[in-house]
N, C-alpha and C positions, 0 to 999 in steps of 0.2 A: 410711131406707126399706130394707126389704129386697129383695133382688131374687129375685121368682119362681121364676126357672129352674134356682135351686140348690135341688137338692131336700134338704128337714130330714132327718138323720139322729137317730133317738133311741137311746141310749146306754142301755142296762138298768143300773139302779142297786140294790142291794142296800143297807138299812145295818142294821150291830149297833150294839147299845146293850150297854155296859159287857163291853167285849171285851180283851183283852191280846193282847200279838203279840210271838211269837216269830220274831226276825229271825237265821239261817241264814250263816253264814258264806261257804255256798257252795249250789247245788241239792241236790247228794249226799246232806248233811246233812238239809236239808230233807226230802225223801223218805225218807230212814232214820226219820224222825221219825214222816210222813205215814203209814208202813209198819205200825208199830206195833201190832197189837191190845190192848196194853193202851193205847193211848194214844189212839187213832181215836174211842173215845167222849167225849172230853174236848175235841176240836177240831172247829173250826165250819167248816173250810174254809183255803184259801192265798188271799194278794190275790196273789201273784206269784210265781216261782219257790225265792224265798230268805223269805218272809215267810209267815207261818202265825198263822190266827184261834185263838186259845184261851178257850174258855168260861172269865169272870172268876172261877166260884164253882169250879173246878176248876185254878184256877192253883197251889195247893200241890202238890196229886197231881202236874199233871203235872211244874213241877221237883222232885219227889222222885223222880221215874221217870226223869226226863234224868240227873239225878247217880248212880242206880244204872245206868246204861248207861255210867257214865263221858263223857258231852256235858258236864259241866259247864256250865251257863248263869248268864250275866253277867245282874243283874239292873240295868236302869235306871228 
């Protein structure tokens, strides 16, 4: 049974479908990243301060723009 007097909290849920995420070693990075004009159109948003949404049809562009900034990213 649940108990009435706790009042329901709803939680806004957001979800992508066929997304890649770029995970940040640190915030700094992150935001250098988020910064980016050439790169701002290619990402869908951060889930958190070290983790970044990437549009999947643009995931070559953006690690060819990480490796010409010298980021180097690890792919998994």
């Amino acid at each position: 049974m649940m108990d009435n007097s706790i009042p329901q909290k709803r939680i806004p849920v957001k979800i992508h479908r066929n997304v890649c995420l770029i995970r940040c070693a640190d915030a700094s990075t992150a935001l250098e990243i988020t910064s980016r004009k050439t790169l701002s159109e290619h990402l869908l948003g951060q889930l958190d301060d070290r983790t970044i949404l990437v549009r999947h049809d643009r995931l070559q562009t953006v690690l060819e723009e990480l490796q010409k900034s010298e980021l180097h990213p690890r792919l998994v």
